[in-house]
C-alpha positions as CSV (number, residue, x, y, z in Angstrom):
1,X,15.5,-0.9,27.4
2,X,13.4,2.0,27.8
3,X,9.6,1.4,27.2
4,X,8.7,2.7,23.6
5,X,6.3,5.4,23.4
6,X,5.8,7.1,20.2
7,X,3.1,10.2,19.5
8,X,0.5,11.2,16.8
9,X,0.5,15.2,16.8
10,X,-1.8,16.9,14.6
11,X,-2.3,20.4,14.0
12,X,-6.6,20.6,14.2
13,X,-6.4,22.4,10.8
14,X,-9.0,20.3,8.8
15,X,-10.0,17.1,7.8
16,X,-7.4,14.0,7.7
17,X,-4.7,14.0,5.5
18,X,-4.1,11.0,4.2
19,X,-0.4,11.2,4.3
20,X,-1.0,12.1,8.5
21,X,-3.2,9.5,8.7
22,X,-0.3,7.2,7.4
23,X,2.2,8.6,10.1
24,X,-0.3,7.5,12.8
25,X,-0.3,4.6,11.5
26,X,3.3,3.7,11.5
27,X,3.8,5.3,15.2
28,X,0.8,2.8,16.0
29,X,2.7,0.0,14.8
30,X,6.0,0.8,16.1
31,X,4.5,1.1,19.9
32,X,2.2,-1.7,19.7
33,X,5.2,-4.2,17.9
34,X,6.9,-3.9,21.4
35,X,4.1,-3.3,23.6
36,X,4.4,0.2,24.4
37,X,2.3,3.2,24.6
38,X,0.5,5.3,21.7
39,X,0.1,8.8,22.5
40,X,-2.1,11.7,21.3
41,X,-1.0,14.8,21.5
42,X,-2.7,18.4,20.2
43,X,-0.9,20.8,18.4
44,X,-2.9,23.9,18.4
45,X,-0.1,26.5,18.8
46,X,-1.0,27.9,15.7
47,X,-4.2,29.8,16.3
48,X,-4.7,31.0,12.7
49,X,-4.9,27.8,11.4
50,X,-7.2,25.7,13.7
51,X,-11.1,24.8,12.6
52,X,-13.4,24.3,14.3
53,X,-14.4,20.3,15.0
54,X,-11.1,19.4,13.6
55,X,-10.1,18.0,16.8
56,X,-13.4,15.4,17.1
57,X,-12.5,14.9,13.3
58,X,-9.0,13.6,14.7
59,X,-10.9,11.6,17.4
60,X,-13.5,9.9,15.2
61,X,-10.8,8.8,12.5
62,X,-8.2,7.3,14.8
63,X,-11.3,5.1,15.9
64,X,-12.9,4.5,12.7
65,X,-9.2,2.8,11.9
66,X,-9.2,1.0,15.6
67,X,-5.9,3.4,16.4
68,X,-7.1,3.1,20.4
69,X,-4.2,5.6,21.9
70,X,-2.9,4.9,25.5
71,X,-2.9,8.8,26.4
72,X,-4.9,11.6,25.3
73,X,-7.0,14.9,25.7
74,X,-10.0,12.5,25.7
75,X,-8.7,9.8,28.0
76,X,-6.1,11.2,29.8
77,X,-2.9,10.1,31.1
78,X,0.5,10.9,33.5
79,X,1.6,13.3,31.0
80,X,-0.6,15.5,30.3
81,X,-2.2,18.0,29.6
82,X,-2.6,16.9,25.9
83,X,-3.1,20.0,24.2
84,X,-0.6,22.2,23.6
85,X,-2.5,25.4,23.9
86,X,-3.1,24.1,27.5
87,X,0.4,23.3,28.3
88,X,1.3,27.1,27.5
89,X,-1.5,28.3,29.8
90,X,0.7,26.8,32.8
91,X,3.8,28.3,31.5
92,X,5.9,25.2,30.1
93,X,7.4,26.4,27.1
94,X,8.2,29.8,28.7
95,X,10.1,28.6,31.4
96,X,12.5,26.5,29.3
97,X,12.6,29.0,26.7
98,X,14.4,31.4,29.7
99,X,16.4,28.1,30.9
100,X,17.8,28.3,27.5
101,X,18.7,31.6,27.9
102,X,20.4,30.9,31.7
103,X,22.2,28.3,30.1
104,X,23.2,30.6,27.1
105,X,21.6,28.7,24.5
106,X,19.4,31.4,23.5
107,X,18.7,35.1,23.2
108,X,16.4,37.6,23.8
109,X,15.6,39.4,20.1
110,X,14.1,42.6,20.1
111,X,13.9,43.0,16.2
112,X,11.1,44.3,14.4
113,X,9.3,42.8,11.5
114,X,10.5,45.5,9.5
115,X,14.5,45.0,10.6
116,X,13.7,41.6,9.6
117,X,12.6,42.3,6.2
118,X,15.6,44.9,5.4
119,X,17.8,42.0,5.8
120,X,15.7,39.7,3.5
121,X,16.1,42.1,1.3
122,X,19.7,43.2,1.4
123,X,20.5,39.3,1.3
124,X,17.7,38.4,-1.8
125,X,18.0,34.4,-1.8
126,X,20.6,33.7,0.8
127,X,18.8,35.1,3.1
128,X,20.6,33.9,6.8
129,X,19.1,36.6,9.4
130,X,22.0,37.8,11.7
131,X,20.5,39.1,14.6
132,X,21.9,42.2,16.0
133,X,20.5,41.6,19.4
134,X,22.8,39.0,20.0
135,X,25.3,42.5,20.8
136,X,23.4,43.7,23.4
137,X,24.9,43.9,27.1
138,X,22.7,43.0,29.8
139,X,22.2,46.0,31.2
140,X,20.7,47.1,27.1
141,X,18.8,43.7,27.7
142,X,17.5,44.7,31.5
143,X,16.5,48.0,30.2
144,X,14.4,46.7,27.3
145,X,12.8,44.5,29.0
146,X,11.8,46.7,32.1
147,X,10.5,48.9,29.6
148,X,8.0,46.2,28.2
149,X,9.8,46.2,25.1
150,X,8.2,43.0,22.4
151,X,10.9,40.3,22.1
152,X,11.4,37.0,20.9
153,X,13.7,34.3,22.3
154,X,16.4,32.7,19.3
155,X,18.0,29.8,19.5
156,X,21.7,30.3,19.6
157,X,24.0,28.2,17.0
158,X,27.3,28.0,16.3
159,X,28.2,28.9,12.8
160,X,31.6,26.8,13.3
161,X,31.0,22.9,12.6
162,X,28.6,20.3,11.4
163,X,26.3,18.9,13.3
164,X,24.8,14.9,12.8
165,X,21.8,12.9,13.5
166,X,20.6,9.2,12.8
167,X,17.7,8.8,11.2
168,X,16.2,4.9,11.2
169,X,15.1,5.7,7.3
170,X,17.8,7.6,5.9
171,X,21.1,6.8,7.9
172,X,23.3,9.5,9.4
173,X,22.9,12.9,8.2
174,X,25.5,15.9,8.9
175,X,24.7,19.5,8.1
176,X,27.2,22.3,8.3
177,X,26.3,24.8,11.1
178,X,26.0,27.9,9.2
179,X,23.3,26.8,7.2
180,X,21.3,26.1,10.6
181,X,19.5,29.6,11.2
182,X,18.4,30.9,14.9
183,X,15.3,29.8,14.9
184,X,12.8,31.5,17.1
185,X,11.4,29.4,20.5
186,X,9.1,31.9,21.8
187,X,7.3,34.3,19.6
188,X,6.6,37.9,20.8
189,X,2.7,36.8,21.8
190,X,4.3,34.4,24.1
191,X,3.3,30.9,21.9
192,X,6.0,28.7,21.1
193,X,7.0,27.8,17.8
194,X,5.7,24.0,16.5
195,X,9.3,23.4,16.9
196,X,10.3,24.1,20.1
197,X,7.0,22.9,21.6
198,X,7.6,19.6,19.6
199,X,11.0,19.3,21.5
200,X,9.6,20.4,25.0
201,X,6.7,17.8,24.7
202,X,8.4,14.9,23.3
203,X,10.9,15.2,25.8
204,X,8.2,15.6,28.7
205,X,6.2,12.8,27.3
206,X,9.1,10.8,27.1
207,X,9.1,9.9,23.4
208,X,11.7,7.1,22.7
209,X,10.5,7.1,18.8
210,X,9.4,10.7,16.5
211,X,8.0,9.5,13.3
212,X,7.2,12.0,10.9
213,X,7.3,13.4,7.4
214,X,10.7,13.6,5.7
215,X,9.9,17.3,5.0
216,X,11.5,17.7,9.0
217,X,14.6,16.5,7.6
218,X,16.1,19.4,7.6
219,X,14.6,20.8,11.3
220,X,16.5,17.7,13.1
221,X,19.6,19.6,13.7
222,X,18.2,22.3,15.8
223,X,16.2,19.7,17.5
224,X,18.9,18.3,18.5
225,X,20.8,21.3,19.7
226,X,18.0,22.2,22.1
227,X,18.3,18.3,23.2
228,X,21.8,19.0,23.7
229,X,21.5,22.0,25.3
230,X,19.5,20.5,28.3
231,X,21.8,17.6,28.5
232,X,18.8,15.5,27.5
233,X,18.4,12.2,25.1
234,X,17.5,12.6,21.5
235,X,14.9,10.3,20.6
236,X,15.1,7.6,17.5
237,X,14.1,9.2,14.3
238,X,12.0,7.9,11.6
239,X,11.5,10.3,9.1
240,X,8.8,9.0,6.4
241,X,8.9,9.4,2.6
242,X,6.1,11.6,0.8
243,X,2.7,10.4,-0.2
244,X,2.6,11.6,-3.7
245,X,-0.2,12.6,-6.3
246,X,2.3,11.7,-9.1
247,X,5.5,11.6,-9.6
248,X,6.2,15.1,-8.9
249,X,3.4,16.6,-6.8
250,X,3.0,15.5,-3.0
251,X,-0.7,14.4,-2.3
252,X,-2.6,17.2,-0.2
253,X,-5.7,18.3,0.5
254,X,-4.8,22.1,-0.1
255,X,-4.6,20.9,-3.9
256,X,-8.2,19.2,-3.7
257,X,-6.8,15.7,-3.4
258,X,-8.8,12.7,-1.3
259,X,-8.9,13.1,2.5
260,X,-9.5,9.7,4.8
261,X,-12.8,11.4,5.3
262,X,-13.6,12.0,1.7
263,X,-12.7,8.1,0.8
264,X,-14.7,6.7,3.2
265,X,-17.2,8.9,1.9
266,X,-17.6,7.4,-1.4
267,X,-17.4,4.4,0.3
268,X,-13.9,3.1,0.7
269,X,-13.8,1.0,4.2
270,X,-11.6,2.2,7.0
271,X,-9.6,-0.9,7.1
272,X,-9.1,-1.0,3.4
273,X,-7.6,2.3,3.2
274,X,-5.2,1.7,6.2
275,X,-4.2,-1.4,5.0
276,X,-3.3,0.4,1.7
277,X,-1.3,3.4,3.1
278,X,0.6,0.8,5.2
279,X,2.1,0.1,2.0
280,X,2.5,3.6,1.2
281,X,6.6,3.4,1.3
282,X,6.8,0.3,3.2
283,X,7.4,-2.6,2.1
284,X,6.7,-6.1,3.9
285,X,9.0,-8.7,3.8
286,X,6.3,-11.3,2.7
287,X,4.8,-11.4,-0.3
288,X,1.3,-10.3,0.0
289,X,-0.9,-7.3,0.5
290,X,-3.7,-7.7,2.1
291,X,-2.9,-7.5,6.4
292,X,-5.2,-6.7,9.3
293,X,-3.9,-4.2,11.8
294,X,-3.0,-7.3,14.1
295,X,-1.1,-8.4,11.4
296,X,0.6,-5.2,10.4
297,X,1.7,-4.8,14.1
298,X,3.5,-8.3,13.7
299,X,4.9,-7.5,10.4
300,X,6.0,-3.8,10.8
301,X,10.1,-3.0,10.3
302,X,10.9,0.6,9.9
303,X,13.8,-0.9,8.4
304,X,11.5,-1.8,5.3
305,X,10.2,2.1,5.3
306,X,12.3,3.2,1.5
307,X,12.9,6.7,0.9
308,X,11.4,7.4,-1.8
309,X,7.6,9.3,-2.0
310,X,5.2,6.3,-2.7
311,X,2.3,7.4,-5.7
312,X,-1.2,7.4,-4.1
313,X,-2.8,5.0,-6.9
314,X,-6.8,4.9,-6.2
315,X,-7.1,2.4,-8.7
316,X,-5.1,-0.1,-6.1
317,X,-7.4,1.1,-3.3
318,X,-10.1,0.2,-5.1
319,X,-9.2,-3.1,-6.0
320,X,-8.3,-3.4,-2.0
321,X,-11.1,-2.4,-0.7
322,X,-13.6,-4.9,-3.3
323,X,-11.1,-7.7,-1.9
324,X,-12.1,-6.7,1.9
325,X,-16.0,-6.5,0.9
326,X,-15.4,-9.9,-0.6
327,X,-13.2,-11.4,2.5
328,X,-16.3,-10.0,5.0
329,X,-18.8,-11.9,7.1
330,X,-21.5,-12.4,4.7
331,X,-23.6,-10.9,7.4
332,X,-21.4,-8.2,8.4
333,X,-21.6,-7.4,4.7
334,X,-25.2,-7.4,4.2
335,X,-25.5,-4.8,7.4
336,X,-22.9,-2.7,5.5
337,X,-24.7,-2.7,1.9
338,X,-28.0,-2.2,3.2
339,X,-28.5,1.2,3.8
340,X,-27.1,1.8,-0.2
341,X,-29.7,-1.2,-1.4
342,X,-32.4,0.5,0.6
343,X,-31.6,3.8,-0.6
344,X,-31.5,2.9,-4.5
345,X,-34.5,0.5,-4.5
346,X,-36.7,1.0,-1.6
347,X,-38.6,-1.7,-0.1
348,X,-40.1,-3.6,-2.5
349,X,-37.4,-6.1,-3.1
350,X,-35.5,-8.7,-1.7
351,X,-32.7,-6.7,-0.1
352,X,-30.5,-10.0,1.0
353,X,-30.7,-11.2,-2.8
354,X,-29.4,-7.9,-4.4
355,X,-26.5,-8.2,-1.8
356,X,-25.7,-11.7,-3.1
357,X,-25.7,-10.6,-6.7
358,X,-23.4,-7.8,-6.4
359,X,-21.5,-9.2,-3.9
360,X,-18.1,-9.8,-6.5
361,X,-19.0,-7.0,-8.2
362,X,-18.8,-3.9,-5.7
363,X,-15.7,-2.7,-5.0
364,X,-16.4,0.9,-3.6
365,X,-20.1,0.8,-1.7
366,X,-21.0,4.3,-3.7
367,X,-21.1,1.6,-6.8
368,X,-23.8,0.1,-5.6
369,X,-26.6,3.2,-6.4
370,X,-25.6,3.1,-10.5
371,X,-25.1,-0.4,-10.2
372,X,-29.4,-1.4,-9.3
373,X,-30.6,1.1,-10.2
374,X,-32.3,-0.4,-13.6
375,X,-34.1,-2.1,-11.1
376,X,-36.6,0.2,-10.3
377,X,-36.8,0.9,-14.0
378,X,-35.3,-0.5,-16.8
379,X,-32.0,1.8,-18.3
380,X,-32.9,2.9,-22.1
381,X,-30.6,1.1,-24.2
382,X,-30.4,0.5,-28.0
383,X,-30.2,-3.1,-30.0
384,X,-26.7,-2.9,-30.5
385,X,-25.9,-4.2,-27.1
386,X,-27.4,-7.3,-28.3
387,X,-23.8,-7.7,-30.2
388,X,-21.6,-10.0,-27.8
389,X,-19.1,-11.7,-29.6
390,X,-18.1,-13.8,-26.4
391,X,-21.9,-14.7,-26.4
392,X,-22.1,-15.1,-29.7
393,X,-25.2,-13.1,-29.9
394,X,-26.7,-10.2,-31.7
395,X,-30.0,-8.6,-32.4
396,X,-31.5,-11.6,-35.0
397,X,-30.3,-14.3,-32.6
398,X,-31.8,-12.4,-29.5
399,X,-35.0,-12.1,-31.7
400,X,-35.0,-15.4,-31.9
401,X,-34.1,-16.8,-28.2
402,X,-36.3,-14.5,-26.4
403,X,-39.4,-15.7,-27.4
404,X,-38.3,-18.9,-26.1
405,X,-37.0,-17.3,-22.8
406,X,-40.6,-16.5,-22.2
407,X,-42.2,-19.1,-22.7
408,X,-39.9,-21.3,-20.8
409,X,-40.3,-18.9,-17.9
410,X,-44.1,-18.3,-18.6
411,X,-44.6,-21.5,-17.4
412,X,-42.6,-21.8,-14.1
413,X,-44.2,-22.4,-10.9
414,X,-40.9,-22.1,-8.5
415,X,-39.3,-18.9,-9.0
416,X,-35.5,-18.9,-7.4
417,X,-32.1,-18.5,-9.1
418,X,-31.5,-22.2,-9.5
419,X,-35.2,-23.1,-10.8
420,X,-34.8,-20.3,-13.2
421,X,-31.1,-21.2,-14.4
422,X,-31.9,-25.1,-14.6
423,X,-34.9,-24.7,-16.8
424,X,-33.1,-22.2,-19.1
425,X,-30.3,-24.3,-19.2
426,X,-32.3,-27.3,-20.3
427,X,-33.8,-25.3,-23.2
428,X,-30.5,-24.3,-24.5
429,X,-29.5,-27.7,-24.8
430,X,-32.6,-28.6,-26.6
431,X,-32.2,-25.9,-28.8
432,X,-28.3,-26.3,-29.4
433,X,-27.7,-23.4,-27.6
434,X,-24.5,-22.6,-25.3
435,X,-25.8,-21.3,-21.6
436,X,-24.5,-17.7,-22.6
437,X,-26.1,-17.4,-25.6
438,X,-29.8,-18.4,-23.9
439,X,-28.6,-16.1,-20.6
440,X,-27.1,-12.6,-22.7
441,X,-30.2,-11.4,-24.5
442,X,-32.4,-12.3,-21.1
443,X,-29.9,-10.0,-19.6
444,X,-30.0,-7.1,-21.9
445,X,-33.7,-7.4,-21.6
446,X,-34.0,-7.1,-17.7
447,X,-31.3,-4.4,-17.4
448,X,-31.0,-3.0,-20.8
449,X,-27.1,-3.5,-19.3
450,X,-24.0,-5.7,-21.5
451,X,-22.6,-6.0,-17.5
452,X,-25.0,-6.2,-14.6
453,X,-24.4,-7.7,-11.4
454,X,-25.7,-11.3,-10.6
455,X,-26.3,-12.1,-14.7
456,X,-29.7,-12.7,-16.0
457,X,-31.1,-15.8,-13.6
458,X,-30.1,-13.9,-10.5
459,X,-31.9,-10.3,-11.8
460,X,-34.8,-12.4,-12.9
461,X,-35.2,-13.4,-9.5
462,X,-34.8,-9.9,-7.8
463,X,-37.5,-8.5,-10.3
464,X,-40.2,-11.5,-9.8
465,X,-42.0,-13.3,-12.2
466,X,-44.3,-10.8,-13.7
467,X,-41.5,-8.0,-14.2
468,X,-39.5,-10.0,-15.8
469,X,-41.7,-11.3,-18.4
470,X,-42.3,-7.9,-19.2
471,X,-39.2,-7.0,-19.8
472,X,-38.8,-9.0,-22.0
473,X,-41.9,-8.6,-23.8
474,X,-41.1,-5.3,-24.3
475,X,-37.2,-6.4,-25.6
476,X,-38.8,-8.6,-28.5
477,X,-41.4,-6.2,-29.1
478,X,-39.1,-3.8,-29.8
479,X,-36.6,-6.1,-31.5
């Protein structure tokens, strides 16, 4: 068996699609499952299209998701170069383009634009472009070309037969011939289509595995006829299903929808959101959800990729990601959350004990600002969230515990979480009183919040003695 290398080839167009991200992903897995090589490869042909820094934007994400590729622009390799605009400096897809037509596998086409167009026309919907210049004689070829005439080079198909691939997703596929048009390989400013130069560089490379969006489907066949033309192997196909917005539109950045770099942004972790596009149409055989890469590269089947588009649901992401804030190293956590404490509060509290209390709380880390913030001051609120029915609470009966709050606390020379929680919870049982019913008004009254992270003994240790007994002076002055 061959060694397996697969490739990641994005166009530098942009920011990271979350649906390329996910193809990376699964062409990681696939090398790495059998120990071969992960390549990156540049797809700049279209010139139009590229923006600039897209390309470090490509770098940085693959190693913001640890995607370490064996080849690259950046780190080199024995099949390079890596960029495909540099590949068509030294004349690659040029050459091969003519081979094609030595062989007789393609043709020079001398059509204009506007030839083209009359035919779209004439044809309306059915539009298959049948290209005159296939006629020509040589010598009508020669002479247009000697006389620097523009031209592209066609492939050339057979309009009798089918033609059939396997795809590792969705089985064999056979299409019928005439519904394969004649694609162009080289255009008229000498680039190559993102077609042809896919075939040229896989084959180069030495791909044993394309994975890729479904939507090539239907560019498979010609692939394989320029394969077959050269007399070279087609790769294994794995065509992937659509990541979709719903259950009609597929997810895209062109329609405003999330990027990788948006998400980590508003503070969705790296390995949270490749853990969830993982199961983004595939499905492990286990059941469970939550995998680390090492564990994805164990687990990974492309026979487990389905084929239908799989709904992008943020709501699951977000519930991901809290479970990986929760699963961290307490101190690998705290060096995350800082910076968002820090920026919320400032410097006059006790940074570690904000971290504890929102710690099961926080699921994205762009919570955390909204979530604190009543520290610094508390939120306006109005006596009706004194009502908890769970508490069994409500403005009278807060009027009536908070006074006792205070004074219990008044007098309280240790000032910690557990000091603060034992002596309230002595004075509810001398007063007949369940915990919650002591703990929710004390909460309302230091946040001015029915939820807040930690609950009322863990805030009223953030905020210090003297804050929080005037908090909640103020509640039962204004109760």
């Amino acid at each position: 068996m061959n060694k397996v290398r697969t490739r990641f080839a994005p166009s530098p167009t942009g920011y990271m699609h979350i649906g390329n991200l996910r193809t990376a992903l699964y062409a990681y897995l696939i090398a790495k499952k059998d120990d071969g090589d992960f390549i990156l490869r540049i797809e700049d042909t279209d010139q139009g299209r590229l923006v600039e820094g897209a390309v470090d934007i490509i770098y940085e994400t693959l190693k913001q998701c640890s995607l370490s590729h064996d080849e690259g622009p950046d780190v080199g390799g024995d099949y390079g170069p890596y960029v495909q605009s540099d590949r068509m400096r030294s004349g690659i897809y040029s050459e091969y383009a003519h081979k094609l037509i030595d062989l007789g596998k393609a043709h020079y086409c001398f059509c204009s634009e506007e030839e083209i167009e009359k035919q779209r026309q004439e044809q309306g919907d059915s539009f298959y472009f049948v290209d005159p210049c296939k006629l020509l004689s040589k010598e009508e070829i020669k002479e247009k070309l000697e006389s620097g005439a523009p031209y592209t080079i066609r492939l050339n198909v057979d309009p009798e037969g089918t033609t059939s691939f396997d795809d590792e997703v969705y089985g064999r596929i056979t299409v019928e011939n005439k519904t394969l048009d004649e694609m162009v390989l080289l255009k008229s400013d000498g680039f190559p289509t993102y077609n042809f130069a896919n075939v040229i560089d896989d084959h180069l490379m030495e791909i044993s595995d394309v994975v890729r969006g479904n939507e090539y489907l239907s560019s498979a066949p010609k692939y394989n006829l320029i394969y077959e033309a050269f007399g070279w192997d087609i790769p294994r196909y794995i065509h992937c299903p659509p990541v979709m917005k719903d259950e009609h539109q597929k997810l895209s950045k062109r329609n405003g929808d999330a990027s990788f770099q948006d998400l980590v942004a508003k503070g969705y972790l790296p390995e949270a959101i490749l853990n969830y596009i993982a199961l983004l149409g595939w499905a492990p055989s286990e059941d469970r959800e939550i995998y680390s890469l090492q564990e994805l590269t164990k687990a990974f089947d492309v026979k487990r990729i389905g084929t239908t588009g799989a709904i992008f649901d943020i709501d699951k992401l977000t519930w991901m990601n809290g479970v990986y804030l929760r699963n961290m190293d307490r101190e690998k956590y705290y060096e995350l959350v800082k910076p968002y404490i820090e920026d919320t509060v400032g410097t006059g509290f006790d940074h570690k004990l904000i971290a504890d209390a929102i710690h099961d709380r926080v699921n994205i880390l762009s919570e955390i600002h909204d979530m604190i913030l009543f520290l610094n001051k508390e939120d306006k609120y109005e006596n009706e969230v004194f009502f908890n029915k769970k508490a069994k609470t409500d403005p009278e009966i807060a009027k009536a515990i908070l006074p006792e709050v205070y004074a219990t606390l008044k007098d309280l020379d240790e000032w910690n979480n557990d000091t603060i929680f034992t002596a309230l919870a002595a004075k509810a049982q001398d007063l007949s009183y369940k915990n919650i019913t002591m703990m929710y008004p004390m909460q309302v009254a230091l946040s001015g919040r029915s939820v807040a992270p930690g609950g009322a003994t863990m805030i009223a240790a953030i905020l210090g003695k003297q804050e929080t007994l005037n908090r909640i002076q103020n509640a039962i002055n204004r109760l």
